[in-house]
N, C-alpha and C positions, 0 to 999 in steps of 0.2 A: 198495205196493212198487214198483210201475212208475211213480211221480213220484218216489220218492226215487233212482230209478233214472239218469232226465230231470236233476232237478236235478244232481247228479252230473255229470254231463257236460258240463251246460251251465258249473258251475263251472273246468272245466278248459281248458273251450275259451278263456274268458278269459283275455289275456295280459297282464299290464301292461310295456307297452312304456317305455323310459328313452331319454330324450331324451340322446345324442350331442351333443356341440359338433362344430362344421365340425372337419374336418383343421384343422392348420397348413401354412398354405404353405411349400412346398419351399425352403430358405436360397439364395439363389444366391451361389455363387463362383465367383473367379479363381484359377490360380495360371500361373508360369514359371520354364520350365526351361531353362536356369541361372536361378537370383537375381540375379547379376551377372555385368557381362563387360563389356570395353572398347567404346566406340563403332564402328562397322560392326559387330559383332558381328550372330550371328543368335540368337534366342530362343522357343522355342514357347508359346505362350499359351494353356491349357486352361482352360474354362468348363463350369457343371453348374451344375444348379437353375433353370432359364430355361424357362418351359412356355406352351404356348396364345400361341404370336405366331409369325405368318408372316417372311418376309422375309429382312433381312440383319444379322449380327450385326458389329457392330468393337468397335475394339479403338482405344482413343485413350488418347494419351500428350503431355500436355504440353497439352490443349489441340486438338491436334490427331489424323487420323484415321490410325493406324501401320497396320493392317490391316483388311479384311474378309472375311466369307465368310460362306454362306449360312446359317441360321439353323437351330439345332438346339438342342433342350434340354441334350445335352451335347456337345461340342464342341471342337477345337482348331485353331489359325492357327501357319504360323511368319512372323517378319518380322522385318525387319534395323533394330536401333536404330540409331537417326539420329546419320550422322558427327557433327553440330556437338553433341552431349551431353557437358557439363564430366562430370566425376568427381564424383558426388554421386549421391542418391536418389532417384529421378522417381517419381513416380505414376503407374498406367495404369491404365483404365477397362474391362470388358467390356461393353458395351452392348446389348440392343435395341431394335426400333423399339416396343415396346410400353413404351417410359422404363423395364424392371426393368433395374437395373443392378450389380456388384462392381467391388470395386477393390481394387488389388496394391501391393507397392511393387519395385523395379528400382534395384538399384544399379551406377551405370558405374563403371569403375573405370580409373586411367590405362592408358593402352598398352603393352606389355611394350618391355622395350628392344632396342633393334636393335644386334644383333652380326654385325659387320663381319669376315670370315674373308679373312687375306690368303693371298695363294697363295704358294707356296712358293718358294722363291730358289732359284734355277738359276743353280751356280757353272759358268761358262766357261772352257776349257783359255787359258792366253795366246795371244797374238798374237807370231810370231815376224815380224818383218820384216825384209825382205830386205836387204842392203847397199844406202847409196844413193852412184852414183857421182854426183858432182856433174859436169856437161861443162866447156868452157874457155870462161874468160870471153873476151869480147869488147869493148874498149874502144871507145866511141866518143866523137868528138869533141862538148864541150858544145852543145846548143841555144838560143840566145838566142831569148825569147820575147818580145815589145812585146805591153803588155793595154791600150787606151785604157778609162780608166773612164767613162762618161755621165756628167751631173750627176743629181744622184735630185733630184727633187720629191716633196717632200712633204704630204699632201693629211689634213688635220683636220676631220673630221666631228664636229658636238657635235650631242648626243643630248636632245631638248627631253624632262622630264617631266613630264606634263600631272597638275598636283596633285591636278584635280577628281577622276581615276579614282580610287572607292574601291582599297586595295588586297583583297588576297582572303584569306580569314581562317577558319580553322577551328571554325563556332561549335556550339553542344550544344542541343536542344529542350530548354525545362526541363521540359515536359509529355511524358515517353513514355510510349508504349501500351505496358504490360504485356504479354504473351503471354494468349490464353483461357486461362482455369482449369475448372475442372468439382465441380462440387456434390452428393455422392453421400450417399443418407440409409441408412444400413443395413436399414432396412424400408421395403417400398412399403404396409403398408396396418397399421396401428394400431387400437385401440381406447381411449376416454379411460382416463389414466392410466397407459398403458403404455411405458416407457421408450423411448426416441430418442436416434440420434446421428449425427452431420453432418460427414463428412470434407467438407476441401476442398481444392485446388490453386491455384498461380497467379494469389496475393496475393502483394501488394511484401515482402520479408525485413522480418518485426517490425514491421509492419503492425496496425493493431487490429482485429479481426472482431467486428462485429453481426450476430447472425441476428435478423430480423426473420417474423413472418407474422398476418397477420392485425391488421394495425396495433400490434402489442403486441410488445415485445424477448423474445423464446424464448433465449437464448444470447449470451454473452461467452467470446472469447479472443482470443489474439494469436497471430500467422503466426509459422514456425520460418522457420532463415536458409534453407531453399531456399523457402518460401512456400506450404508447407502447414500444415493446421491440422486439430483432432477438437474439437469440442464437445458435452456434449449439450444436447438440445433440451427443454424443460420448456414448454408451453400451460398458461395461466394459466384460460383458458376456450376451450373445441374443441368444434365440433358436426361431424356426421357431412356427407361428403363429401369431393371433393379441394384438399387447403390444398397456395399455395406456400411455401415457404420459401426467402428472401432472405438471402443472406450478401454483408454489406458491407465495404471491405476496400482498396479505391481503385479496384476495379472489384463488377460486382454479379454474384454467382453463383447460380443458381435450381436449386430439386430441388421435387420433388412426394412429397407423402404424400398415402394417402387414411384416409378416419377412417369407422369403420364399429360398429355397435352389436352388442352379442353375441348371438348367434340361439338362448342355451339356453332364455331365458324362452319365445319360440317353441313350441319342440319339445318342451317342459312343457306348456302348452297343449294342442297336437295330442295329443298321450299322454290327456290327461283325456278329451280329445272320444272319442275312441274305446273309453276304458274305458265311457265313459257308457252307447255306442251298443252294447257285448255287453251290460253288466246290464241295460236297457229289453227287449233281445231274449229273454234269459232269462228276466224278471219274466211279459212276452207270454204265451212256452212255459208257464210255471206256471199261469197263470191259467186256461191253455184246457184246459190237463188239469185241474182243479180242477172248473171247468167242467162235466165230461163225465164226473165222478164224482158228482156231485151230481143229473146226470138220471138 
């Protein structure tokens, strides 16, 4: 009765433990308040999902760096979108230094019109004037004047043009430098198989885009007229670690994914190990009472 007693117990204390997958990582985003507004305008920039990185977070638009401040998992900045911004839709980035990045979009919109308020007319009483007495005239005898004129000389200056000077001419690079663009992948850490996608900025209007990584074409599209672009990304073959991804376009824009294996086979494993190690413990407890019933 006292081993069925043992056995019993030892049976309960056994747990079978289930192996958990990791979390999923926290999504990060951007948003701004307003959506749109004319150039100088001011706009706040709120970010969430950004974990585990010190430092400083910005805020870049167009290529360039619109705001910063210090780095917080969630987060907001205000900053004044840049006078020279046509009327159209930008892109802006939240960034930190750890590369996890979101991206917005920001519409300017033209400038409201300027209304010109005249002031009011101020009608005046007339003007009465006075009689005018005229005094007496006074006659006097004509003045005869004698005027000697000079001779005029005149002096002709000719103006030599020297043909060899080029003249000066307004001419155009046919090569211009685009503005930086920015390369943002919706996921910083993948597993094979699992869906990808690749905003970008600041390709030439209608432009072709190649994503390229890992020597092999992951993605085809083409740039809209402000010179952004969404593709997804497809790995024909991906091993585990950090892949770049190259977007071509007339200049070359870079993003980082990391590629990582899934840790449930893992935690399946460890689960068995330890079922193993209470039933060897229990089968022990059996034997030695078994044992000590027998002497």
């Amino acid at each position: 009765m006292r081993s069925l007693g043992l056995l019993v117990a030892v049976a309960a204390g056994v747990t079978v433990l289930v192996a958990t997958p990791a979390a999923a990582q926290q999504q990060t985003s951007v948003t701004v308040n307003p959506t749109s507004g004319p150039a100088g305008s001011t706009a706040t920039f709120t970010w969430s999902g950004f974990y585990r990185c010190k430092g400083t977070m910005r805020i870049n638009w167009a290529g360039s760096v619109l705001a910063t401040a210090p780095w917080a998992s969630t987060g907001s900045v205000s900053a004044t979108i840049p006078a020279g911004s046509k009327p159209a839709t930008y892109s802006y980035t939240a960034i930190d230094e750890c590369g996890r990045s979101a991206t917005g979009r920001f519409t300017v919109t033209p400038p409201p019109p300027v209304t010109t308020t005249r002031p009011p007319v101020t009608t005046q009483p007339p003007v009465t004037n006075p009689p005018v007495t005229n005094p007496p005239v006074t006659t006097r005898p004509p003045v005869v004047t004698t005027t000697t004129t000079p001779p005029v000389t005149t002096t002709t200056t000719t103006t030599t043009t020297d043909s060899s000077t080029p003249s000066s001419s307004s001419t155009t690079d046919a090569l211009t430098n685009p503005d930086d663009g920015v390369l943002v992948l919706d996921k910083d850490n993948i597993q094979p198989g699992d869906d990808l996608t690749a905003t970008g900025t600041g390709c030439p209007k209608g432009a072709n885009v190649t994503l390229r990584s890992l020597g092999q074409d992951v993605g085809r599209t083409t740039a809209d007229e402000n010179g952004g672009f969404t593709s997804p990304v497809k790995f024909a073959n991906i091993e585990p670690g950090r892949h770049k991804v190259r977007a071509e376009c007339g200049i070359v824009l870079v993003g980082n994914v990391d590629v990582t294996l899934s840790s449930s086979s893992q935690g399946t494993t460890s689960t068995l190990v330890v079922l193993l190690f209470f039933l060897l413990v229990g089968a022990a407890m059996l034997r030695r009472q078994f044992s000590g019933l027998r002497r």
